[in-house]
C-alpha positions as CSV (number, residue, x, y, z in Angstrom):
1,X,103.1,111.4,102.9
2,X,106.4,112.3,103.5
3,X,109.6,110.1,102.5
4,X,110.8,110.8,106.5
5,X,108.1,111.2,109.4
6,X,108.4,115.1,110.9
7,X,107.7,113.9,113.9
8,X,110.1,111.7,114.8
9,X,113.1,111.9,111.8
10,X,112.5,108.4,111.3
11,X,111.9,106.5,107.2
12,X,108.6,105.3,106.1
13,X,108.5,102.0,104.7
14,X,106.6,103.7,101.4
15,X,105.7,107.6,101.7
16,X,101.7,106.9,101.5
17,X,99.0,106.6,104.0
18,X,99.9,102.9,104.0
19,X,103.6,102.6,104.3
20,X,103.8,105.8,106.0
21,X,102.1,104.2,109.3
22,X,105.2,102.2,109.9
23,X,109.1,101.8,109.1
24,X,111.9,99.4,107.4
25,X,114.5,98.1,110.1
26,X,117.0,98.2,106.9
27,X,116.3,101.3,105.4
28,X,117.9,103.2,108.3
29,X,121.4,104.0,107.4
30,X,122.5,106.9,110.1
31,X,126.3,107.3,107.9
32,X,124.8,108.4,104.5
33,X,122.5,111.3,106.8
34,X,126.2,112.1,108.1
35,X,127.4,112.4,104.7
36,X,124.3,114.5,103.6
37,X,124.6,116.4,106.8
38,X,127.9,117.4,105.7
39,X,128.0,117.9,101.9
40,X,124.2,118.1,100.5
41,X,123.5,121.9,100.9
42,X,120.1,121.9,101.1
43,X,120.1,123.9,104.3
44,X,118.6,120.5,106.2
45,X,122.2,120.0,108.1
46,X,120.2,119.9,111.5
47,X,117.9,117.8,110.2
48,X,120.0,115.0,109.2
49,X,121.8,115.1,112.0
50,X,118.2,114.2,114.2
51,X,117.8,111.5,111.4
52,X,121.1,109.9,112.2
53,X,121.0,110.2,115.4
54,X,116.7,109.1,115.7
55,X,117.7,105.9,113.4
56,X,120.4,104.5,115.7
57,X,118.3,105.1,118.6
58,X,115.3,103.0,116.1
59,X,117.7,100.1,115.7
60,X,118.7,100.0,119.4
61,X,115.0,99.1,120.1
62,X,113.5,97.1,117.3
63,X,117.0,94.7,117.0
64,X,116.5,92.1,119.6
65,X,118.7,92.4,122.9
66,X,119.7,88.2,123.1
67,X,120.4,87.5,119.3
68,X,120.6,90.6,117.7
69,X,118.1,89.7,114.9
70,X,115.7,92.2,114.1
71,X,112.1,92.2,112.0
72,X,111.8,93.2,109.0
73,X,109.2,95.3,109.3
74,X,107.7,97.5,112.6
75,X,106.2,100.1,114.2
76,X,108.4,103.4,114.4
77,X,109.0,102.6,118.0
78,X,110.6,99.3,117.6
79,X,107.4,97.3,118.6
80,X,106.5,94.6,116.3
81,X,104.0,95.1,113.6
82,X,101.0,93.9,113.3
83,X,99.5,92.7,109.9
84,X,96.5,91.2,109.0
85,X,96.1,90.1,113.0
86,X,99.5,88.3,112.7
87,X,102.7,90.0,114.2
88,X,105.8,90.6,112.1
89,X,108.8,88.9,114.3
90,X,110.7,87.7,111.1
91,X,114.1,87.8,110.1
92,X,114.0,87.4,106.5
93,X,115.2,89.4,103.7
94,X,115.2,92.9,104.0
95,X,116.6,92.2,107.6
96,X,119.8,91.3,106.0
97,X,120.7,94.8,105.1
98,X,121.0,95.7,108.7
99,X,124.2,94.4,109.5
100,X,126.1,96.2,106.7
101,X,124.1,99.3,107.3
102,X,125.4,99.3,111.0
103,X,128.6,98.4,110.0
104,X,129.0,101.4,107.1
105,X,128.0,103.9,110.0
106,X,130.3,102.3,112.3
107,X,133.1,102.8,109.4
108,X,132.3,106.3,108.8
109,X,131.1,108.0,111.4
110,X,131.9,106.0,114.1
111,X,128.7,107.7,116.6
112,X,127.3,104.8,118.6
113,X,130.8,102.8,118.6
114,X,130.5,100.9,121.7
115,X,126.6,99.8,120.7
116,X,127.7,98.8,117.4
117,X,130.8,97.0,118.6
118,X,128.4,94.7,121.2
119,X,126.0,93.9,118.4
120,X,128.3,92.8,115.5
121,X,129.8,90.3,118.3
122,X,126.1,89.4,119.2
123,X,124.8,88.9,115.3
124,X,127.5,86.8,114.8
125,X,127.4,84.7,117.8
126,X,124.2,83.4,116.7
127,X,124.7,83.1,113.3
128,X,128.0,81.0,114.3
129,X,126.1,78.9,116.8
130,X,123.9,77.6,114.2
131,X,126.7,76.2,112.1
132,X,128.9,78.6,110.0
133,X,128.0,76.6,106.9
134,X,124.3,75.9,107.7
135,X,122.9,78.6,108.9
136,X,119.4,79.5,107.5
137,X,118.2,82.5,106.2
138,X,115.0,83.2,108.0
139,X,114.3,82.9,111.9
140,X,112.4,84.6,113.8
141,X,113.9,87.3,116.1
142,X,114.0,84.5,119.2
143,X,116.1,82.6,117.1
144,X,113.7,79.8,116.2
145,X,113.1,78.8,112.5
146,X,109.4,80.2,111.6
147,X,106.8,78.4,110.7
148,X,106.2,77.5,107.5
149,X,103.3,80.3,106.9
150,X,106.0,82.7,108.2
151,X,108.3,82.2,105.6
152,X,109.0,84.0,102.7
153,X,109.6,82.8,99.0
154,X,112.1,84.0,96.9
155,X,110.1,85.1,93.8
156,X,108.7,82.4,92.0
157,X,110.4,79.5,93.6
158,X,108.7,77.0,96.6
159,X,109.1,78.4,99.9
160,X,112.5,77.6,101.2
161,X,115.1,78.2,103.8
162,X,118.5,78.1,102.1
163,X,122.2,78.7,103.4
164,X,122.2,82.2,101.0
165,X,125.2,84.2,100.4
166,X,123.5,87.3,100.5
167,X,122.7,86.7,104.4
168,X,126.2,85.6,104.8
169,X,128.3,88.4,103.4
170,X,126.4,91.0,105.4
171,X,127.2,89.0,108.5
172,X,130.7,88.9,107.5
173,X,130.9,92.4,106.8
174,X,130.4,93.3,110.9
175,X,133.4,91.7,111.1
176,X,135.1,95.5,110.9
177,X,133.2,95.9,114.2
178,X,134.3,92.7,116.0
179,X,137.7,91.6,117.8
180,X,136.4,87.9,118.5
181,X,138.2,85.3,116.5
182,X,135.1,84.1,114.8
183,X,135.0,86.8,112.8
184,X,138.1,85.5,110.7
185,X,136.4,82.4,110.1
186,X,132.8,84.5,108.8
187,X,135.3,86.2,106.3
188,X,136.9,83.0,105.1
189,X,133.6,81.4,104.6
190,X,132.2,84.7,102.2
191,X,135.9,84.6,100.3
192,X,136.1,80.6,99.8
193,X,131.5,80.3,99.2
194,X,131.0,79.9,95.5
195,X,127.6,82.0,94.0
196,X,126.1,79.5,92.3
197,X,122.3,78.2,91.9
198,X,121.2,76.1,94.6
199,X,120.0,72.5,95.1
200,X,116.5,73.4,93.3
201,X,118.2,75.7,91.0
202,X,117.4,78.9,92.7
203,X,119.7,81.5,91.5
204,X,119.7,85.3,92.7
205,X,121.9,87.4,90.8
206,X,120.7,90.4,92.2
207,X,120.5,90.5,95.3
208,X,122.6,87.8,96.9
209,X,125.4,89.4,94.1
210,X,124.9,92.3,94.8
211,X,124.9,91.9,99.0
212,X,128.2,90.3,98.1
213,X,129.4,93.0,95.7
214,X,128.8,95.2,98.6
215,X,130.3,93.4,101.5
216,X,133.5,93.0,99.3
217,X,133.8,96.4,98.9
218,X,133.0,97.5,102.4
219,X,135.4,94.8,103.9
220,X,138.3,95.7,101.3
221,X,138.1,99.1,102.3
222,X,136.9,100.5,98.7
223,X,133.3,101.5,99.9
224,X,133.9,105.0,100.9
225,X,132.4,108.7,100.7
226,X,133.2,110.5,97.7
227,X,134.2,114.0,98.8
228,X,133.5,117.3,96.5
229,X,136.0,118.0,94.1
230,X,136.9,121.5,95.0
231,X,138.4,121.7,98.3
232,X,136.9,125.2,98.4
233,X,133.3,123.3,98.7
234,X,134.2,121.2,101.2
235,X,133.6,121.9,104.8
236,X,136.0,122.3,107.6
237,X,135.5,119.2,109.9
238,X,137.6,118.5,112.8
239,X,140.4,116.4,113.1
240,X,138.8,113.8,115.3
241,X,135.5,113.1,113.3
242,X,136.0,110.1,112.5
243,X,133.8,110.3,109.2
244,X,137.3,112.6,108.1
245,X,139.8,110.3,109.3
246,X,137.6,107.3,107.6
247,X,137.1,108.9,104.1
């Protein structure tokens, strides 16, 4: 199966007959097909374009419209999932990537402002509402915690919901998209939270460090396209793309 469904430009969640049925909320990041669009020369610039433009249109259905929380698995429509008779309505880890992948595209390419602007407000809004220092980090997509068959362990250790940093720095990083005053506080609380094991000694260096390696880079400004070395290779864009005036 292919990586990216013909059909309707839109990621598999594995490119086999299995994964290929259905899609990843957080593997749909519309500003690196901008950048490919631009600067891969492999004759696909159209396609990409439809990518970008399809996976926005993807996250406007399948992120829900009150809390902005979105599954982390679905159908390629946005509808939830089903799996094993059981219906995948979870925000849990792979959902965190979303935010920072909405915020990078809002950074570079700046296509779907106005959308992006209304869910980084909304994301954090009901993150803030349930305590900036206790927030969880699975809910379902209603915002209620799941049950306790709905939530997912982190490797080896019990099941758990935990205050993570991981969860928290990509909220923090849709701060760039926000002009609420919360979103000062969401960046103080990434800067000032120490990443250290937890209570029952759970410790993720990868990928809580590396959501937070991330999210200090995209909020410092030093997560950016790297452009071709020769100016002859690179592309004449025009002067309002925002993807130029952001690199």
């Amino acid at each position: 199966m292919p990586i990216i469904n013909k059909d309707n430009y839109l990621i598999t969640f594995t490119p086999d007959k299995f994964g290929g049925r259905f899609t990843d909320p957080s593997y749909h990041i519309s500003a690196f097909y901008e950048v490919w669009s631009r600067w891969a020369y492999d004759g696909r610039t159209d396609f990409w374009q439809k990518a970008a433009t399809a996976a926005r249109e993807y996250l406007h259905k399948v992120i829900d419209d009150k809390t902005g929380l979105n599954p982390d698995l679905s159908n390629y429509d946005g509808s939830a999932l089903k799996y094993r008779d059981k219906e995948m309505k979870t925000f849990r880890y792979d959902s965190w990537r979303v935010p920072a992948n909405i915020t990078i595209d809002y950074q570079w390419s700046c296509a779907d402002h106005e959308w992006q602007q209304e869910y980084g407000e909304k994301i954090q809004n009901f993150f803030y509402s349930k305590g900036l220092d206790n927030f969880v980090d699975q809910y379902n997509i209603d915002g209620s915690r799941p049950s306790e068959d709905d939530i997912l362990a982190a490797g080896d250790y019990p099941k758990k919901l935990r205050h993570s940093i991981g969860l928290l720095a990509t909220i923090s990083s849709t701060s760039l998209m926000c002009s609420h005053s919360i979103s000062n506080e969401f960046v103080d609380a990434l800067w000032n939270l120490k990443h250290e094991p937890s209570t029952d000694g759970y410790f993720d260096a990868y990928y809580d460090g590396l959501l937070r390696l991330f999210q200090f880079m995209q909020l410092s400004g030093n997560y950016r396209v790297i452009l071709p070395q020769s100016n002859d290779e690179a592309p004449t864009l025009d002067q309002n793309s925002s993807l130029q005036n952001n690199v």
